[in-house]
Every structure is written in structure tokens, then in C-alpha cells.
N, C-alpha and C positions, 0 to 999 in steps of 0.2 A: 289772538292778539298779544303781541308784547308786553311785558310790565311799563316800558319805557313809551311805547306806543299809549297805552289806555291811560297813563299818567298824563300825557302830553295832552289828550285830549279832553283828562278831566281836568287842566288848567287852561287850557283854551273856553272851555266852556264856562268857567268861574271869570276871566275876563271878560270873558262877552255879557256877562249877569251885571259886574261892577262895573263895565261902561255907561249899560242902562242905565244905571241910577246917575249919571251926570246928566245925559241926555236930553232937552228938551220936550215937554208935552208937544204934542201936534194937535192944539186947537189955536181958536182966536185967527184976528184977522190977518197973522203971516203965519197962517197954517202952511202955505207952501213952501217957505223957505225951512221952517221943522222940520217938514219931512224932506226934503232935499238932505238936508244935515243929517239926519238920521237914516236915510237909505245910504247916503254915503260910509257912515262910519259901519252899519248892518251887513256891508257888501259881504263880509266876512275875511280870510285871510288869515295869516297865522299866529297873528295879534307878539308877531317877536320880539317889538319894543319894549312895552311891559312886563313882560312874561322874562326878557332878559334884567330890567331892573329890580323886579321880584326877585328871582334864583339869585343875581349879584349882594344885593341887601341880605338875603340867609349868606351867603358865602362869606360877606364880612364882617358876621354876627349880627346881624341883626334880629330882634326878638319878640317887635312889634308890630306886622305888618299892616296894623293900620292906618300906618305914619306913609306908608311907602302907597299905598291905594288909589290916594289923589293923585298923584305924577305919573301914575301908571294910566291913567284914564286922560290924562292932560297928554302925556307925547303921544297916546292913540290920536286924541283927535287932532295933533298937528300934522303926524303923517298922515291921516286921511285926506286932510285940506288939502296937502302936497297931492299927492294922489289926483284929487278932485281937479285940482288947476293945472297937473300934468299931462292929464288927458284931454284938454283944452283944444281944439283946434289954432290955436295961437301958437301953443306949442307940442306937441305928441300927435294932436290928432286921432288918438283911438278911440274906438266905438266900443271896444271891451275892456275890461276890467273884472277880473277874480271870475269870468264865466256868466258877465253878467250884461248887459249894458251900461256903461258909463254916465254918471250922475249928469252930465249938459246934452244926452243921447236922449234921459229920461223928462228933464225937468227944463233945460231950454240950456241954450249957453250962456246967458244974464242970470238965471237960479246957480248953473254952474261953480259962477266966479262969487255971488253970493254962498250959496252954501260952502264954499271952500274960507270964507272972510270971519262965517260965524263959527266955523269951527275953529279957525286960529284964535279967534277970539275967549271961544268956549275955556279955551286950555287956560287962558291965561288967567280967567276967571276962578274957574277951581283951585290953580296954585295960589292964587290970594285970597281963599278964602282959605286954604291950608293952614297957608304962613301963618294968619292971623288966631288961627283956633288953639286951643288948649294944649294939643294932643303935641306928642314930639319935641324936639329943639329947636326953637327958634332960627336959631345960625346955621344950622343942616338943613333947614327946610329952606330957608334962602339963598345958601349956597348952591340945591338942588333946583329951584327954582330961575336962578342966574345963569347957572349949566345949560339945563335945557332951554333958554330962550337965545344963549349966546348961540349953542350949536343948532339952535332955527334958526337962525337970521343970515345977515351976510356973511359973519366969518364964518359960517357952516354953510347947511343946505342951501338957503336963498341963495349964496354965493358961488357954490357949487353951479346949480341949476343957470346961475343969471351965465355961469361963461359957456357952460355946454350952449344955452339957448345961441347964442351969439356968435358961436364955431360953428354951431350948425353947418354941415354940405361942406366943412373947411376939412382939409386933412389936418391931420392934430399932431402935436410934436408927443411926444412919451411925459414931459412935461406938464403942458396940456390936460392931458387924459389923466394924469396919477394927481393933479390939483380937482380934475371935477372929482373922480371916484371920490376920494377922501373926504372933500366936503358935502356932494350930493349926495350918497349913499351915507360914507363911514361917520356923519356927523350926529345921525339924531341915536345910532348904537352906540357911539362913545357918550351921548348925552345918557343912555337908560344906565348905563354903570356905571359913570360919573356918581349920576343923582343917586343909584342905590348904594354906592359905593357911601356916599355924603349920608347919607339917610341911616346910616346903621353907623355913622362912626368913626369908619376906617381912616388910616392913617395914609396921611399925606405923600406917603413911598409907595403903600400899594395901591393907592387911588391912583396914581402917574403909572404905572404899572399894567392896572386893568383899563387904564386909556389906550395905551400901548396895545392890547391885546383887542380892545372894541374894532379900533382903527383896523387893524391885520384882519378880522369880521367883518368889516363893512366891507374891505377891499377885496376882498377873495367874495363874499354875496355877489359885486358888482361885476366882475369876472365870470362866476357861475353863470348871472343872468345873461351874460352876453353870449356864454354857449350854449344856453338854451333858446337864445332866442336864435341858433344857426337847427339847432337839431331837434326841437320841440315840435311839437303840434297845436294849434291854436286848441284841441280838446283838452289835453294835458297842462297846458300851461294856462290856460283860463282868457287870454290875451293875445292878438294878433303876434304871430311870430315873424320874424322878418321885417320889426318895425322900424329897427335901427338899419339896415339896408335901405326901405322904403324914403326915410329920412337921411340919407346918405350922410347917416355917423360912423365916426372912426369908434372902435371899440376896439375892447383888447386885443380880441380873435384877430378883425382884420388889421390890428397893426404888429401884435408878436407871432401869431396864427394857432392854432390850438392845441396842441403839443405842448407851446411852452405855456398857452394858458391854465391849461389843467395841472399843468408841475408844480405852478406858481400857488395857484389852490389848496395844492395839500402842501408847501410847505410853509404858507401862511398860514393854516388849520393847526398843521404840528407847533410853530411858535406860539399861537396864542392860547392853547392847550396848555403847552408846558407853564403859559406866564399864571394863568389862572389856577393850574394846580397850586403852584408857590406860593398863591394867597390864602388857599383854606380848602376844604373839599367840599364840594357839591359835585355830585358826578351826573344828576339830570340837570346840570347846567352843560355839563360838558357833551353831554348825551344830544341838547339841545345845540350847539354850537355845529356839531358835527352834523347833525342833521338839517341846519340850516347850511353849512358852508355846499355840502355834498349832495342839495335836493334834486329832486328830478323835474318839479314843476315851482 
């Protein structure tokens, strides 16, 4: 195994330790909706949220990673909620997730949309019990905390998600499609650098900087996933392939086709690369970047 490989895993695995501890017991009498919340967030997956505003907070000096720990466990559990309500039959529709069955597959579609409510909620709980404790800056932990709720909401994902839902079966202008990517996907990655960028410090130039470089992340992830979901295997990629066909969405492939999808990948990989060296070195950030833009599943 790789140095780069068994590192990645030995910080996947320290994630998934420091999510448990935000996590809810599963006793008492809404034991169901616990574990709902906690099977969803346990699905597993490559936990990139955090893992990227951890690496960005070292990249902009930062010295104290226990200032950074809560927000890392707070945008896990927003994107899971996302997750949890995107699989929806309201709107996605799919029965898998990460290889697994889908949290309203297991728990009902009312547990569904509840489990996905208490984990929005969860996050926001943690980042105000952050804000208010001892530890860190005040004004960076709220500035971090502001980040990440604005790029969940409407000017970000919710926003994202509410036009794709509504285009749905519509062919899409390039317009269109480069407004969902950006906020559906590229919003809660500009959120983890934001906040780790906020969290360690960094200066107002290259915080705008590494927003710049999230965004060209998110947008080249949301491209990836659209050609995998032409060339994948429901084995391989853990999730129904052909979903976006089934749901007769426009995505990159079918509106540039895949040639120039894949071009567009690596030279959104190569700018955002070159923006994050210019801020500082981490190279299993960069290590991580390219292995997310470039994955196979």
C-alpha cells in the first residue's frame, strides 16, 4: 500500500472516531429516529468534507486542531442529511447509497425525512456549542460557522438542489447546469475551506483564493460523477448507475459529451492545484484533491 494510500485511510478512520463522539446514544423513547441518524451518518464514504477542512486549516497554518474538529463533524452531518433527503423518492429515488441500502429503504420514508431534519439540526448544535466554549477565536469560529450554514442553505446546496429538482426531465441550458453544479455540489467544499481557511487565520486574499480553488473541486467532482455514472457499475460505484438517465437529467456528458468532459476535469484539477500551492504546502491535500477529482468510484 501507498504512504499516501494508508495515510488517507488512517484519516478516514480518525473521522469516523471524532463523528462518534457528536453522535447521538440510541436509547429512550426516539430510539428510532438515533439510529436512523446514525446509520445514515455510519453509511461510510470518503468523509472529503472534513478531511478537506482539516488539510486546509494545516495548509494555512493553523496549530490547533481542536478548534477545527467541531465543524468537521457539523458539515459531515449536513452532507449526510443532504444525502439522506436526496435519496428520497420525492426526489432521486434510489434504494442505494455507499453499497448499502438507503436510510427511508431501511427506516421508512417519514424516519427518512426525519433523520435527515435531526442531523441538519445536529450540526448546527455542535457549531454553537463551539462558538460559545473556551477554546479558539471567537470571530473565526463564527465566521466558520456563517460559512458553513450560508453554503447549506439557499445560496448554496438547498439552492442548488431546489433548481435541479424543478428542471428535472427539462433539458438544461449550460447556464442552468453550471448554477446547480456550483451550488449543489461545489458549495459545502468551498464551505470546508472557507471554515478551515477562517479557523487557522488566513488572510482575506487567500481565503478568496482557496474559495476559487473549492469551486473548480466541486465542479470537476460533479462532472466526474456524471461519468461515472455513464461508465460505472452499480458494484464499483456503490449506487445505482444510470440514475441521471433514469431521471432524465441533463448533465455534463449529455450536454458537452465526454471528451470535453474529461478535458474540462483535468484542467479544473490543474487550476486548483496550482491556486493551493500558492498558499502554502500540504501535498496530502493535494494528494487528496487529485484523488478525489480523478476517482474511479
Amino acid at each position: 500500500m501507498s504512504d499516501f494510500k494508508n495515510e488517507l485511510e488512517q484519516e478516514v478512520e480518525f473521522i469516523n472516531d471524532l463523528i462518534s463522539r457528536y453522535l447521538p446514544d440510541e436509547t429512550g423513547l426516539d430510539k428510532k429516529i438515533r439510529e436512523a441518524m446514525n446509520y445514515s451518518v455510519n453509511a461510510g464514504g470518503k468523509r472529503v468534507r472534513p478531511m478537506l477542512m482539516l488539510e486546509v486549516y494545516k495548509l494555512c497554518g493553523g496549530d490547533d486542531c481542536q478548534v477545527v474538529y467541531p465543524f468537521m463533524a457539523a458539515l459531515e452531518c449536513i452532507h449526510s442529511y443532504s444525502l439522506v433527503h436526496d435519496d428520497l423518492p420525492a426526489m432521486d429515488n434510489d434504494d442505494y447509497r455507499r453499497g448499502r441500502l438507503t436510510t427511508h429503504k431501511v427506516f421508512g420514508e417519514d424516519f427518512g425525512i426525519l433523520a435527515g431534519d435531526g442531523l441538519l439540526n445536529l450540526a448546527y448544535e455542535i457549531m454553537a456549542e463551539a462558538l460559545i466554549s473556551c477554546e479558539g477565536d471567537m470571530t473565526a469560529k463564527a465566521k466558520a460557522m456563517e460559512v458553513i450554514a450560508r453554503k447549506a442553505g439557499i445560496k448554496g446546496m438547498v439552492g442548488g438542489q431546489a433548481v435541479d429538482v424543478e428542471l428535472t426531465g427539462k433539458a438544461l441550458s449550460d447556464e442552468q447546469l453550471d448554477f446547480i453544479f456550483r451550488l449543489k455540489t461545489g458549495a459545502l467544499i468551498e464551505a470546508a475551506f472557507l471554515a478551515g481557511a477562517y479557523l487557522a487565520g488566513c488572510d482575506e486574499k487567500s481565503a478568496d483564493r482557496l474559495c476559487r480553488a473549492a469551486s473548480l473541486i466541486g465542479f470537476a467532482f460533479q462532472i466526474r460523477d456524471d461519468i461515472l455514472d455513464v461508465t460505472s457499475s452499480l458494484q464499483e460505484l456503490g449506487k445505482p448507475v444510470f440514475s441521471d438517465e433514469k431521471n432524465n437529467k441533463t448533465t455534463y456528458v449529455t450536454l458537452y459529451g465526454m471528451e470535453k468532459a474529461k478535458a474540462d476535469v483535468q484542467s479544473m484539477s490543474d487550476e486548483a492545484l496550482d491556486i493551493i500551492k500558492s498558499v502554502g504546502k500540504n501535498e496530502f491535500l493535494e494528494e487528496i484533491v487529485l484523488n478525489l477529482i480523478h476517482r474511479n468510484k
